[in-house]
N, C-alpha and C positions, 0 to 999 in steps of 0.2 A: 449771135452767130459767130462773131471774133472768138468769143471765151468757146465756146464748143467749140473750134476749128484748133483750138491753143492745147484742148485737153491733151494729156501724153496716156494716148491708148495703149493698149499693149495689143492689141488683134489675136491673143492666145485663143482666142475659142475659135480658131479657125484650123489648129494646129493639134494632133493628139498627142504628141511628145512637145511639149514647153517648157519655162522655169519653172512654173506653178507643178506641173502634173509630175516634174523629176524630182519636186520637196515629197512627194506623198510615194515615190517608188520605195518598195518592200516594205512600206510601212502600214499599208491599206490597201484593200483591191477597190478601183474608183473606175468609173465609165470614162469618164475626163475631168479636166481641172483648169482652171481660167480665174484670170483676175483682168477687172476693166483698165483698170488705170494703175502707173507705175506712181511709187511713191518715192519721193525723194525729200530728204531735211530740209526744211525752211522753202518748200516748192508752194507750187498752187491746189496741189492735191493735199496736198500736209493742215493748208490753211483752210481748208477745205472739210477735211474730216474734224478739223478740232470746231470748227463752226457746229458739225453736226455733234459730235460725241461731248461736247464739254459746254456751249453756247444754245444750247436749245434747239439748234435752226433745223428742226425737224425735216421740215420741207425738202432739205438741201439731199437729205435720204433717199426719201419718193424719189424727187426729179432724176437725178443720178441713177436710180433701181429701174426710172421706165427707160432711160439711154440706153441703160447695158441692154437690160429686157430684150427690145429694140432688134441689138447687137446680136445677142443670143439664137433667137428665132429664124437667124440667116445662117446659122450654123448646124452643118449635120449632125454632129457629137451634140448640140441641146434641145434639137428642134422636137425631139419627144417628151421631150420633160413632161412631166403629169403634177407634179408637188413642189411646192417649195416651203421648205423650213430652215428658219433663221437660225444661228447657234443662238441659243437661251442664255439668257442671265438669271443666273440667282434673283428672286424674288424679292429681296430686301436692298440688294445694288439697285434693281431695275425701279425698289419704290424708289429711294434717294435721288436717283437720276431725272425719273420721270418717265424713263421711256426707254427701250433697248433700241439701240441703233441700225443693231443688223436686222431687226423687224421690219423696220422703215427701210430699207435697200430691198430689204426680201418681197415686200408690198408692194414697192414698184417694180420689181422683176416680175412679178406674177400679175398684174395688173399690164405689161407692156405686151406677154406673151398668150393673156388669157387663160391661166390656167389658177388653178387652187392653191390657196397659201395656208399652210397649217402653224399657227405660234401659239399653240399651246400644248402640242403632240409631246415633242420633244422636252424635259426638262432638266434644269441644272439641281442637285439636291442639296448640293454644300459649299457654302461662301466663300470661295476658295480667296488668296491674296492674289496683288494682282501680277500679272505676269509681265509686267514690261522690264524691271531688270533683272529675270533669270535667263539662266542658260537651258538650251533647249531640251536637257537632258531633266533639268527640274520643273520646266514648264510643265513635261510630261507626266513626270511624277504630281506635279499639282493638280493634272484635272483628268487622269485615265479613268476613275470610277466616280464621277460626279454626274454623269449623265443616264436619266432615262428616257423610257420610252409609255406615254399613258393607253396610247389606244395603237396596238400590231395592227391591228385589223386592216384600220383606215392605211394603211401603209401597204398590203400583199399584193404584190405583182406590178408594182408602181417605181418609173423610176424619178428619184426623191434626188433635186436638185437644194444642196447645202450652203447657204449663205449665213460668208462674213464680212465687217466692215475691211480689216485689213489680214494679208496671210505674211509673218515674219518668218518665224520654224515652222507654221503648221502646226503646233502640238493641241492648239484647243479644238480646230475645225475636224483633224487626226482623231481625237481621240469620241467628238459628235460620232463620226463616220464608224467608225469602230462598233460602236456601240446598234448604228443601224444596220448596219453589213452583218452584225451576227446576231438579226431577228433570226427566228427557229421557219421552216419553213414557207419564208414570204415571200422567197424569190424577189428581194428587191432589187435596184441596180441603184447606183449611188452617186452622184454628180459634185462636186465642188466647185462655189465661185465665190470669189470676194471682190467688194470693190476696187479692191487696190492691192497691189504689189511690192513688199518693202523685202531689199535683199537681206539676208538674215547676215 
């Protein structure tokens, strides 16, 4: 209960104008945008995501995905959600790893809220490098046409809450959104959450 009381929440999903939702202005039409926790260099959230993303510690995904989850379900702006879908990894990162991270937050979001989690809709097609030291102008350029979509269907009239582990520029969850926002007409609506918040 200590470490839960310690975590540094951000309460954005309470808020329709935040950090988070002024990274994605004119760059995306989004319903709202929200990240659980701030991240900061050498913090408990830092030590945190690297347990999860580099250390195996799976679990540490879940737990965290049914907190926000949780979180979410008390908020106007997410309390309809219908889907959640993880941003994807390339399939050859994802075998080396073992496991996409943002799947494991997205499972526990959708498991805290009771709703459907789709992680195989959405896919990544080309193994892009990685993005931690470019600039946000090449981040974008590295992943705007690398994402599809396998099944529209399962997606019309639904609105599709987007998880990732952390939001820096926004250029990889940006450019997911993009890609769902301009289904033909599915009438979708489009949500954004990451676990964490790192100011770019």
């Amino acid at each position: 209960m200590k470490c839960l009381y310690k975590l540094p929440k951000t309460n954005f999903q309470y808020f329709e104008e935040n950090p988070v939702s002024r990274v994605f202005w004119g760059r995306v039409e989004l319903h709202a945008a929200t990240s659980f926790l701030f991240f900061n260099k050498g913090g408990r959230v830092q030590r945190m995501m690297h347990n999860l993303k580099y250390r195996g510690k799976k679990s540490v995904g879940i737990y965290l995905g049914k907190l926000f989850g949780n979180d979410l379900k008390k908020s106007e702006l997410f309390k309809d959600v219908e889907v959640v879908i993880p941003v994807p990894m390339h399939p050859a990162k994802q075998r080396k790893r073992g496991y996409n991270q943002s799947a494991l937050i997205a499972e526990g979001i959708a498991e805290a809220m009771g709703i459907e989690v789709q992680t195989d809709n959405l896919i990544k097609t080309t193994n892009t490098a990685s993005q931690t030291k470019k600039s946000r102008y090449n981040r974008w350029q590295n992943v705007k046409d690398v994402f599809q979509i396998n099944n529209e269907k399962a997606l019309e009239g639904k609105h599709i809450l987007l998880v990732d582990d952390v939001i820096t520029t926004g250029a990889t969850i940006e450019a997911c959104a993009q890609r769902l926002v301009s289904l033909n007409n599915a009438s979708v609506s489009v949500s954004v959450a990451s676990l964490a918040y790192a100011q770019a």
